[in-house]
C-alpha positions as CSV (number, residue, x, y, z in Angstrom):
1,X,0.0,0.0,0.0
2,X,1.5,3.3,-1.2
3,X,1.4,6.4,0.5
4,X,-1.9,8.0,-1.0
5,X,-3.6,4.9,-0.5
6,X,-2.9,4.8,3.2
7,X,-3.9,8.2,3.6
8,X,-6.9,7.9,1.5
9,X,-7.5,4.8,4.1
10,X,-6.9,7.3,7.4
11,X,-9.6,9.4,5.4
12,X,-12.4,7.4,4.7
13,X,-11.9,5.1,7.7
14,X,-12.5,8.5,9.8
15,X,-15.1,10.4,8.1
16,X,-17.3,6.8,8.1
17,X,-16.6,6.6,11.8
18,X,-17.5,10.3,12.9
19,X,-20.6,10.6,10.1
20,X,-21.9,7.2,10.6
21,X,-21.4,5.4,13.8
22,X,-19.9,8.7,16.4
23,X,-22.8,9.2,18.7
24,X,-25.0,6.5,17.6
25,X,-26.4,6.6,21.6
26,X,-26.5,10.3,21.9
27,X,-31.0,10.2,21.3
28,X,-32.7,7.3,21.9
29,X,-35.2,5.5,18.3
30,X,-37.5,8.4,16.7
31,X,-40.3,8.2,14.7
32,X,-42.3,5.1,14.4
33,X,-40.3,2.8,12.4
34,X,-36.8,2.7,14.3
35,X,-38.6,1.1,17.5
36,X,-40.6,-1.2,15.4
37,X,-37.8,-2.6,13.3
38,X,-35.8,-2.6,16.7
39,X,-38.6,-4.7,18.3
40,X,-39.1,-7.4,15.6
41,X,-35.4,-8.0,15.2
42,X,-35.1,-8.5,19.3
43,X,-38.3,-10.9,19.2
44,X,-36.9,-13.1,16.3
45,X,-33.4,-13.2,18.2
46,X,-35.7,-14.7,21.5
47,X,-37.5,-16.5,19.9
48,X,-34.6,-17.7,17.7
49,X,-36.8,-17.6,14.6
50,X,-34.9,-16.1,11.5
51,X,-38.2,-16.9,9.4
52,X,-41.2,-15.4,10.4
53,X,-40.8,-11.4,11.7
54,X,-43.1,-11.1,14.6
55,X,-44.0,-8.0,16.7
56,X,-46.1,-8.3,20.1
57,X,-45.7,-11.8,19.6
58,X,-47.9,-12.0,16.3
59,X,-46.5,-12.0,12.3
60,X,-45.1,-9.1,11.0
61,X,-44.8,-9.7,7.3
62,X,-44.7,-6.2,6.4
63,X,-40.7,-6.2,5.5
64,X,-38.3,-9.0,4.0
65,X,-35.8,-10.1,6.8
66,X,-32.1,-8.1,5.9
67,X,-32.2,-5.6,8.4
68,X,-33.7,-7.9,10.5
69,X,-30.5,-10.4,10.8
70,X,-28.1,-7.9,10.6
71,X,-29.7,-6.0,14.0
72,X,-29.9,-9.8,15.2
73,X,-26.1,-10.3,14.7
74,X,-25.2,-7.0,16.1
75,X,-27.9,-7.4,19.1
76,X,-25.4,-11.2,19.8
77,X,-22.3,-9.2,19.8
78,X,-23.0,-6.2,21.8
79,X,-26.6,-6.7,23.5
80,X,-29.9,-5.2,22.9
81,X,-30.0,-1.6,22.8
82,X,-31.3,1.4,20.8
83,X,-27.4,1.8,19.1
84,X,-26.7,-1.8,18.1
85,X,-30.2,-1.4,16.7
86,X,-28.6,1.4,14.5
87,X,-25.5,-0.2,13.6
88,X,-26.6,-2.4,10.9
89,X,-27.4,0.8,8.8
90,X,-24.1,2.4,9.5
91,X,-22.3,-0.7,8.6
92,X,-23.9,-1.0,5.4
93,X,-23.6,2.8,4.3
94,X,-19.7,2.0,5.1
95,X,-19.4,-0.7,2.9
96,X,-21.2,1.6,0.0
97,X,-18.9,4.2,0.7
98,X,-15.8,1.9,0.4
99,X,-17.6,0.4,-2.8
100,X,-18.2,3.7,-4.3
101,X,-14.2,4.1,-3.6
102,X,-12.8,1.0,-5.2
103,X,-15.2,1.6,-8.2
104,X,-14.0,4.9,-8.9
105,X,-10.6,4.0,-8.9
106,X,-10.7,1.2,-11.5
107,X,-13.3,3.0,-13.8
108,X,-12.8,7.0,-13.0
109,X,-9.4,6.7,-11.4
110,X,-8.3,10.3,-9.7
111,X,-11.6,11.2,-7.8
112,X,-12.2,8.3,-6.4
113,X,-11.4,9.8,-2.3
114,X,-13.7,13.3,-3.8
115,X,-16.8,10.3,-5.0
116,X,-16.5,8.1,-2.1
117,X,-16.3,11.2,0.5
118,X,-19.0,13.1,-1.9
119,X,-21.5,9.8,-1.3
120,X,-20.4,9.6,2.4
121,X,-21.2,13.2,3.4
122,X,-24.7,13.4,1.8
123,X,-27.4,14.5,4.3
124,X,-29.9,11.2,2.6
125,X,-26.7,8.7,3.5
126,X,-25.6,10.3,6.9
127,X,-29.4,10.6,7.9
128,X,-30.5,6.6,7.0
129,X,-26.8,5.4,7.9
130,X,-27.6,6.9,11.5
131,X,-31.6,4.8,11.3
132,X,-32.7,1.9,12.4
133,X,-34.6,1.2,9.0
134,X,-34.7,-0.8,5.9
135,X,-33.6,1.8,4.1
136,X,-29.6,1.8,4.0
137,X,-29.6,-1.8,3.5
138,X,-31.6,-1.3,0.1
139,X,-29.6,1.6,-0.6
140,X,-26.3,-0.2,0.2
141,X,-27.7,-3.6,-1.8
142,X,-28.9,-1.6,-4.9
143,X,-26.0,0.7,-5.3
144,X,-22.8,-2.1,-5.0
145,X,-25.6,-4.3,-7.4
146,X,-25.7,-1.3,-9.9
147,X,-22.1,-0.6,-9.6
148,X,-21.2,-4.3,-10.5
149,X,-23.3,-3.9,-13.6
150,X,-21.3,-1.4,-14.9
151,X,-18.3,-2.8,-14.4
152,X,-19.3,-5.9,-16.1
153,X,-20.6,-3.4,-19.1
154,X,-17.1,-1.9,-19.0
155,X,-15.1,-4.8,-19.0
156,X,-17.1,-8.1,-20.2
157,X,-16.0,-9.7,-16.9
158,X,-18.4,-12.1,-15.4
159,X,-17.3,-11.4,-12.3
160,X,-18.8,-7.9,-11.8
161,X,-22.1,-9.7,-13.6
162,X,-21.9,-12.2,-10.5
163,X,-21.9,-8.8,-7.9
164,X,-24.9,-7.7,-9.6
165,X,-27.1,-10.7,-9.6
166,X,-25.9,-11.2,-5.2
167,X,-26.2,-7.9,-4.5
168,X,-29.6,-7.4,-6.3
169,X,-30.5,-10.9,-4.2
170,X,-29.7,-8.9,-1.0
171,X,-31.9,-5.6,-2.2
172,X,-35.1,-8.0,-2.8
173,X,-34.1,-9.4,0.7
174,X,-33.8,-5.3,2.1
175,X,-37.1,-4.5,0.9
176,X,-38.5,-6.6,-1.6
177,X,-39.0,-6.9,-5.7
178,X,-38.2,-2.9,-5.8
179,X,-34.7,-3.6,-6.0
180,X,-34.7,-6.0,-9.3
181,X,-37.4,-3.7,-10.9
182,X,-35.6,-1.0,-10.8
183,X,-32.8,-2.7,-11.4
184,X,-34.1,-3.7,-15.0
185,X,-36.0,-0.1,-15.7
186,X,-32.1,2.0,-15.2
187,X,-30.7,-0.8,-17.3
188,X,-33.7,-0.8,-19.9
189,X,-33.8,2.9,-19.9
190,X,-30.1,3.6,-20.2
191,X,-29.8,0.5,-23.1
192,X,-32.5,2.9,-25.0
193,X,-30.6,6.4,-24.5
194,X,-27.1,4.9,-25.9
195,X,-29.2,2.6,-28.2
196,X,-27.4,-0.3,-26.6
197,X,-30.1,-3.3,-26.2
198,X,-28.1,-6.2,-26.4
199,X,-26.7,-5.2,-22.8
200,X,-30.0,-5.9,-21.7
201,X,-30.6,-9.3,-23.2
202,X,-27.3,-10.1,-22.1
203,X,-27.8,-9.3,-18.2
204,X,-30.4,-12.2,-18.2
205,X,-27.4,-14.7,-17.9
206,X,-28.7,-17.8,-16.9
207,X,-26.0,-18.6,-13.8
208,X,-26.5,-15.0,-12.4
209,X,-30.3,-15.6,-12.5
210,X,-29.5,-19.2,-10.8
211,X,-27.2,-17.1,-8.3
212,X,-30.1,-14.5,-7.3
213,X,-32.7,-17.1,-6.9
214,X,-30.7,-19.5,-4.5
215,X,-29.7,-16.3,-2.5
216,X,-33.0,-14.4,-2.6
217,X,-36.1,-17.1,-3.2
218,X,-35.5,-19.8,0.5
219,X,-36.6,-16.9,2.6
220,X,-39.3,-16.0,0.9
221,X,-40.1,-20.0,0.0
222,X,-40.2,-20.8,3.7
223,X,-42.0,-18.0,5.5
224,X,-45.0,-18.4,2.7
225,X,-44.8,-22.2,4.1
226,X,-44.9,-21.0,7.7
227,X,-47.3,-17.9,6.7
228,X,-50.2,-18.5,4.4
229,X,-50.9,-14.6,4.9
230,X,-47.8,-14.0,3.7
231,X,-48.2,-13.2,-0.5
232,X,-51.7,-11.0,0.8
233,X,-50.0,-9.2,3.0
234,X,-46.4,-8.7,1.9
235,X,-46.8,-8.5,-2.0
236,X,-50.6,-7.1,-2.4
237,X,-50.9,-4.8,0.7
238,X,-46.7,-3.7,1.7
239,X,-45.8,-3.6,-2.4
240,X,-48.9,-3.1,-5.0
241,X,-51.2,-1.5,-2.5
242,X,-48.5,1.1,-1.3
243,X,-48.2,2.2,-4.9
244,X,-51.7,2.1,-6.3
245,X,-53.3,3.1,-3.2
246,X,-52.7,5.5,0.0
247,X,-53.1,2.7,2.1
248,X,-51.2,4.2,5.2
249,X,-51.7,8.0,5.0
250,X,-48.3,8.9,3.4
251,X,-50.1,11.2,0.7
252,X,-47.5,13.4,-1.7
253,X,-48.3,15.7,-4.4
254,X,-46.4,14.3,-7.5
255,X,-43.6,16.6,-7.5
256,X,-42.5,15.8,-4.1
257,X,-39.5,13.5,-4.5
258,X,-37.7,16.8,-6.6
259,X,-37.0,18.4,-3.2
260,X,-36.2,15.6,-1.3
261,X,-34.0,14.3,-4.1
262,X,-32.0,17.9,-3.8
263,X,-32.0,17.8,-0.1
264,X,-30.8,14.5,0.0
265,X,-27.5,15.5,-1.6
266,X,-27.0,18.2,0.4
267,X,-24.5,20.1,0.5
268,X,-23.3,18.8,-3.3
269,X,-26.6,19.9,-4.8
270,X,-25.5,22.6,-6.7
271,X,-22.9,20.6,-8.3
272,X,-24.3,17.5,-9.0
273,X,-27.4,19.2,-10.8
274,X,-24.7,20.7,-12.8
275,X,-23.2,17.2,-13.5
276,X,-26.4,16.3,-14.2
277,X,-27.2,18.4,-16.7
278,X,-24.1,18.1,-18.8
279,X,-24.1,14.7,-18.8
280,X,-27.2,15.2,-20.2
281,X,-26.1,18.1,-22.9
282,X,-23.0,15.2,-23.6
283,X,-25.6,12.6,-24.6
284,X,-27.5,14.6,-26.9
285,X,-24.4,15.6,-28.8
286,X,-22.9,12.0,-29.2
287,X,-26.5,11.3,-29.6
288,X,-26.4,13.3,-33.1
289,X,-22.8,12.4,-34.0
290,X,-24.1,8.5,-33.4
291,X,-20.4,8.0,-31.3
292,X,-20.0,5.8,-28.3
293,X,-17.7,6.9,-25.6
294,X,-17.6,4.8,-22.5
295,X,-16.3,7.4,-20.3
296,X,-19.5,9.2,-21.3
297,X,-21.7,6.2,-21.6
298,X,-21.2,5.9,-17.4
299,X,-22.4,9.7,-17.4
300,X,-25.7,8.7,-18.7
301,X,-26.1,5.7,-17.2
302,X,-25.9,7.3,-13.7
303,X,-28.5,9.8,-15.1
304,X,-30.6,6.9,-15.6
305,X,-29.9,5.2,-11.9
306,X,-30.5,8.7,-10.4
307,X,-33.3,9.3,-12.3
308,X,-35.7,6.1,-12.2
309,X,-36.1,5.9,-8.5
310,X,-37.1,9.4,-8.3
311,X,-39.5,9.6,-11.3
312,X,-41.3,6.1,-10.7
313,X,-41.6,6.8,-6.5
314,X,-43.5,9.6,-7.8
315,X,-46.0,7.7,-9.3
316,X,-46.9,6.4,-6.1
317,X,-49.7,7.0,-3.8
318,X,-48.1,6.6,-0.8
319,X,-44.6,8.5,-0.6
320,X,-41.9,8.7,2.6
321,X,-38.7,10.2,1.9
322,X,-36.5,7.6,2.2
323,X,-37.7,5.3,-1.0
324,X,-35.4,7.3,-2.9
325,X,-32.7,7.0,-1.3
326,X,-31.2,4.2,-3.8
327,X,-30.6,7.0,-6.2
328,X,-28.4,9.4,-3.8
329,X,-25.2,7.6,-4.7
330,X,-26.2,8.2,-8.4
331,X,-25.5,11.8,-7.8
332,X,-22.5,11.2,-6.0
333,X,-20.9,9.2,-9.1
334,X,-22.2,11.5,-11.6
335,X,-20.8,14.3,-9.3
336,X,-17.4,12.6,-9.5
337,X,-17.5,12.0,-13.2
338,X,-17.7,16.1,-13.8
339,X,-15.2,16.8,-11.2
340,X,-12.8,14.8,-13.0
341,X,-13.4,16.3,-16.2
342,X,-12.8,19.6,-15.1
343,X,-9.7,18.6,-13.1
344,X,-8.6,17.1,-16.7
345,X,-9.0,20.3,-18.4
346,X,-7.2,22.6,-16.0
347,X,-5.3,21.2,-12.7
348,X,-6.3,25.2,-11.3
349,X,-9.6,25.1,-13.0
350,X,-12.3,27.3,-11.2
351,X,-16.3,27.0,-11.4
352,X,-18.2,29.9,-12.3
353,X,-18.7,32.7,-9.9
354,X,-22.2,31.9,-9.5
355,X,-22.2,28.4,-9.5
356,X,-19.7,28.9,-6.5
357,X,-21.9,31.6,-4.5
358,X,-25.0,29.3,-4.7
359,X,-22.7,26.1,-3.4
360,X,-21.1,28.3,-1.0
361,X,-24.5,29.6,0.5
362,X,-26.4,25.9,0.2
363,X,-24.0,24.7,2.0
364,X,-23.1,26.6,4.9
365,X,-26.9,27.7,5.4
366,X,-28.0,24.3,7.3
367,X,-25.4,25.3,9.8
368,X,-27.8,27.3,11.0
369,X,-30.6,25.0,11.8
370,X,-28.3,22.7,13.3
371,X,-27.0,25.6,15.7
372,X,-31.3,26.0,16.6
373,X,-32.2,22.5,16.4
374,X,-32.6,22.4,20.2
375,X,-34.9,25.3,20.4
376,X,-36.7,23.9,17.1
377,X,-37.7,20.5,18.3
378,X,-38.2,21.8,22.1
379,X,-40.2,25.4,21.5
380,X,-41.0,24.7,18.0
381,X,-40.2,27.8,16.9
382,X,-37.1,29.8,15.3
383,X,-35.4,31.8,18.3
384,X,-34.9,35.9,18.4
385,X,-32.1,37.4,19.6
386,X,-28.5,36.4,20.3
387,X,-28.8,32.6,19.0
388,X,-30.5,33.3,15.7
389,X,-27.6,36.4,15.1
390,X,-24.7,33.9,16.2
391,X,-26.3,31.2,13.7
392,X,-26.3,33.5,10.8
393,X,-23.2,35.1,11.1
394,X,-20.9,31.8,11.5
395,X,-23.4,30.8,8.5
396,X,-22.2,33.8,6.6
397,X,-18.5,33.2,7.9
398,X,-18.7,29.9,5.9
399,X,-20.6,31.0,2.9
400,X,-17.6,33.3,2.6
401,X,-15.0,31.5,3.3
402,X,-16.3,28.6,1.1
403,X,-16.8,30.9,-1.9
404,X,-13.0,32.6,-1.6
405,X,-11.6,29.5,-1.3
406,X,-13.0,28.5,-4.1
407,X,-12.5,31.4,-6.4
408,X,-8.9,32.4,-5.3
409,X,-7.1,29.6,-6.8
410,X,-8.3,26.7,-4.8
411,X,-10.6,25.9,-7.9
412,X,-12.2,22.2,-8.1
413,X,-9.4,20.6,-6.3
414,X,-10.7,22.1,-3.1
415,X,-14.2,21.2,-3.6
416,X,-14.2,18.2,-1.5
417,X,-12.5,19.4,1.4
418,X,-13.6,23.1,2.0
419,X,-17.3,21.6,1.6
420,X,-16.7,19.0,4.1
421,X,-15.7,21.6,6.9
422,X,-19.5,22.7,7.4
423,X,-20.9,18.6,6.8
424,X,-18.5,18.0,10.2
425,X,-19.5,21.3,11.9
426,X,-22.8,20.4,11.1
427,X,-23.2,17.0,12.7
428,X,-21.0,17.7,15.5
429,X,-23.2,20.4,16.5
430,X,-26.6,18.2,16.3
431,X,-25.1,16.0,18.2
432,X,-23.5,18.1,20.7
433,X,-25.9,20.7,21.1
434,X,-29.3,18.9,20.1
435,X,-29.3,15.5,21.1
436,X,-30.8,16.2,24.4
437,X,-33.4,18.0,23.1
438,X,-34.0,15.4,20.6
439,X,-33.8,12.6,22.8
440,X,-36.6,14.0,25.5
441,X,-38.9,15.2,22.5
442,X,-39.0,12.8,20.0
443,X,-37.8,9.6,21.8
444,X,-39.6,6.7,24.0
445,X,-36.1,6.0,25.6
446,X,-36.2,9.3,29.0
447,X,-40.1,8.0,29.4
448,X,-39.5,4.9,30.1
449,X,-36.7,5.1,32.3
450,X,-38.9,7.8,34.8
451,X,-41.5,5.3,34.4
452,X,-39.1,1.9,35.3
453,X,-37.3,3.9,38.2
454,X,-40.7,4.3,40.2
455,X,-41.9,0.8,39.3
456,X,-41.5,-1.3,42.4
457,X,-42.2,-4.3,39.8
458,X,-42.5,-4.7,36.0
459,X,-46.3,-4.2,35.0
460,X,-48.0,-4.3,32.0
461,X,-48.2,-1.0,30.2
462,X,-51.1,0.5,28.3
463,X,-51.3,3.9,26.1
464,X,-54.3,6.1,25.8
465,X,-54.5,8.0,22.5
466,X,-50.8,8.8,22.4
467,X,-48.6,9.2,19.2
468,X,-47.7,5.8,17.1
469,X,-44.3,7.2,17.7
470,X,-44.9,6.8,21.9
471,X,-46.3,3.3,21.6
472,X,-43.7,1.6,19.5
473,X,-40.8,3.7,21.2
474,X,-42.2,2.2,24.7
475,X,-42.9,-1.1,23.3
476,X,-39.2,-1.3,22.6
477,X,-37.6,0.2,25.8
478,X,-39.7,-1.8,28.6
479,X,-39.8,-4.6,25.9
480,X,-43.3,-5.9,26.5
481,X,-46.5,-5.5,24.4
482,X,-48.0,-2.2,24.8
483,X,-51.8,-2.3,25.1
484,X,-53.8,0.1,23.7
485,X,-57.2,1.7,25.2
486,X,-58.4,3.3,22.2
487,X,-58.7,-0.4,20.7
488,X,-60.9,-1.7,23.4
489,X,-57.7,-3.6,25.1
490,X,-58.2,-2.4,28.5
491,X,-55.9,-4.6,30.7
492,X,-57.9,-6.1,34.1
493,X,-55.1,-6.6,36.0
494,X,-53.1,-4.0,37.7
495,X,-51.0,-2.2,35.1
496,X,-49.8,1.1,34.1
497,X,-51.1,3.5,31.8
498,X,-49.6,6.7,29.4
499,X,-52.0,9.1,28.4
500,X,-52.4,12.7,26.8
501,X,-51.9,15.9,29.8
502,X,-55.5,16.6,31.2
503,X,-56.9,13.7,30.3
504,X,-57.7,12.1,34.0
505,X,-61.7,12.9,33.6
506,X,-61.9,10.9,30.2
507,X,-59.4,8.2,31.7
508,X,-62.1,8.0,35.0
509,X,-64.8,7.5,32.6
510,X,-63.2,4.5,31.1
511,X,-62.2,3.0,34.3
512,X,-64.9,3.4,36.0
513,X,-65.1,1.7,39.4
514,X,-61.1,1.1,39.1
515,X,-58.9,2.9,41.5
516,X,-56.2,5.3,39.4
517,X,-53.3,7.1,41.1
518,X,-51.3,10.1,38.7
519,X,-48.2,8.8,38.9
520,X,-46.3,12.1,37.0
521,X,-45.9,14.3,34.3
522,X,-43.5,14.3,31.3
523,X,-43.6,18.0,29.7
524,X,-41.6,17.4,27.0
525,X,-44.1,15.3,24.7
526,X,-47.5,16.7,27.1
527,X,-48.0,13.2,28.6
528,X,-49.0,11.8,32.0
529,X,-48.7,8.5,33.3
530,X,-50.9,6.6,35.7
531,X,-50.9,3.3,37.8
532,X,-54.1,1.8,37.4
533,X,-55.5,-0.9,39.6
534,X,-57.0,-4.4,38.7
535,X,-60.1,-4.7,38.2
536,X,-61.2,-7.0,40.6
537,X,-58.9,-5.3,43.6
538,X,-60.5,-2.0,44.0
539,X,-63.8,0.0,44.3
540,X,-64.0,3.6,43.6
541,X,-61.1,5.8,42.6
């Protein structure tokens, strides 16, 4: 190993360690999902079941079983908890990242640290690699798939043609047929662009197809044995009635996935629209001179790769942001591909002074929700005063410095590294400054613990109209199933009981005749929690 690669080593090995897996701990699981997927994966490990996904004890056949092993492994190694729940993501966007390297430098050798560190520092990749979802493992799956194709396009080597078929395998095991089908529609659709078709009939090789089915098809074989529910629930309802239908309130208006697509490769937006664009301009003009380049040819096929997720997720009824996430390494390639053009042309080669300004101000303005996220998530509002003046002006510090930097003399070659300065200073700060806030506001995890440190002994817990979010998150920390009032599951024995502030007159209406004690009051998510008696122990309240 020379010298460059050992320091490209130190560089990647760091910024995947502080972006990815620094502070996994700092907030306990968000949203709905993380403490679901959390939950499954620990009851499959008790249960030691690696078939059938259950939550609460009964099937959940709403995701294929990736994640699900990889948060099993990680749960053997290091134990149960909300982090080793999140480390299967972070793992995986590491292995894309190093992917994304490797690729680079056999087929675009020279930027392959600016792709690999472009990719890494993304806000879609640092977000899903920091969740415990489905969604990095897809992302991961598809990309080093999609990748392999190429190379076997490039070269005629097999080899790259057998990383495609397993890695496709593993996407259809992330999350499903999505993976192959959109697999086949950036192939189909870049086969039309270069009028290349062959390439298409040629990826149906028979031992690749052989390879995909032995890794992909005994899963889903053997939980359709075990569950007869299993093709309704998993293929009709999870796959063809998300898309037809707005089966689970995630409504969209068609253009949504264009602003989430840009965010997403925050803070290299600017650029890789750029990218995007020529590469574009490039195709039409071999397009009329009928030439094939296949430096070129890679420009429009990650055209195609970023483009397909985005437009056919839009066609959906039911839209979240992270189904596109397969198609943020597509800009980070394509962004690569026009960096190293320019660098060819001129070694001090500057962007336009425009083009610079609007990168320069895209990316040092999130600095400044990140400095406010605290008072965001806890006042939900944007501070006055001192803290939104000391947010704008190190935002402004950055937009300038960024934009000289750029413009006197440190031209393309500086791109990478004078834009990662506000990514760091970015998540440092969230997770320095915010995670508190975070973690009391949008988390299960401080809830539970007030609510286990007064417990004399574990009792069942029950939730009266509370957020999704609130059930699953407490379903995961107490590890027990959470029953729910507003579905008619009213415990009789002695239990305890989560509920909305100012809500004890509706709660004595319910339990009527039972005796309830106000146990305390969590302000930060306007909830009160109760010990209820059984009901054949008490009379009154």
């Amino acid at each position: 190993m020379n010298s460059r690669s050992r320091i490209d080593s130190l560089l990647l090995a760091g910024f995947c360690a502080f972006l990815f897996f620094y502070g996994l701990a700092q907030f306990g699981l968000i949203g709905a999902d993380e403490p679901r997927y959390a939950q499954v994966a620990r009851e499959m490990l008790q249960r030691h079941d690696w078939i059938t996904p259950t939550l609460g004890g009964q099937p959940w056949l709403e995701k294929p079983p990736l994640y699900y092993w990889q948060a099993i492994l990680a749960y053997k190694v290091f134990g149960v908890s909300d982090w080793a729940a999140r480390l299967p993501s972070a793992v995986d966007a590491t292995l894309l990242v190093l992917a994304v390297y490797f690729f680079l430098k056999r087929f675009l050798s020279g930027v392959e640290l600016d792709g690999a560190l472009i990719v890494a520092s993304c806000a879609g990749i640092v977000g899903y690699a920091r969740a415990a979802s489905t969604d990095m493992p897809l992302a991961a799956a598809f990309g080093l798939g999609m990748m392999g194709w190429w190379g076997w396009r490039a070269t005629a080597k097999r080899i790259y043609l057998v990383q495609f078929f397993f890695f496709m395998a593993l996407g259809m095991l992330a999350k499903g047929p999505v993976a192959p089908f959109l697999a086949f529609l950036v192939i189909a659709i870049y086969a039309a662009a270069v009028s290349e078709f062959r390439f298409v009939v040629k990826t149906f090789w028979l031992p690749g197809i052989l390879l995909f089915c032995a890794v992909a098809l005994p899963w889903y074989v053997t939980v359709q044995m075990c569950n007869p529910e299993f093709f309704r629930e998993f293929v009709i309802e999870q796959n063809l009635g998300r898309f037809s239908q707005n089966l689970y309130h995630h409504v969209q208006p068609f253009w949504y996935y264009l602003p989430v697509i840009v965010l997403a490769l925050a803070p290299w937006m600017v650029f890789a629209i750029v990218g995007f664009v020529e590469a574009v301009r490039r195709w039409r003009l071999q397009r009329k001179l009928r030439e094939t380049d296949l430096r070129y040819g890679f420009t429009v096929f990650a055209c195609s790769w970023l483009t397909v997720p985005v437009v056919f997720f839009s066609l959906s009824q039911s839209k979240l942001p992270g189904y596109i996430l397969p198609a943020v390494p597509a800009g980070g390639l394509l962004l690569a591909a026009y960096l190293r053009e320019r660098l060819e042309q001129s070694a001090s080669k500057t962007p336009s002074r425009p083009l610079v300004v609007l990168h320069a101000l895209f990316a040092a303005v999130p600095v400044v929700p990140a400095l406010l996220v605290a008072y965001l998530v806890t006042q939900r509002r944007i501070p006055g005063g001192q803290p939104l003046f000391a947010a704008l002006a190190l935002a402004i510090i950055l937009c300038l410095g960024i934009a000289l930097t750029l413009l006197r003399g440190g031209g393309f070659r500086m791109l990478r590294f004078i834009t990662l300065i506000p990514v760091v200073l970015i998540v440092g700060t969230v997770l320095k400054l915010a995670s508190s806030a975070i973690d009391e506001t949008l988390s299960a995890r401080p809830l539970a613990r007030k609510i286990s440190a007064i417990e004399t002994q574990p009792l069942p817990l029950a939730i009266y109209h509370v957020p999704r979010e609130l059930e699953y998150g407490l379903t995961f920390y107490r590890n027990q199933l959470t029953f729910s009032y507003a579905w008619g599951t009213i415990p009789s024995q002695e239990h305890l009981l989560v509920a909305p502030e100012n809500s004890q007159l509706e709660i004595a209406k319910l339990l009527a005749g039972r005796r309830v004690s106000f146990l305390g009051h969590y302000p930060a998510q306007r909830v009160d929690y109760f010990w209820v008696a059984g009901a054949n122990t008490s009379r009154g309240r």
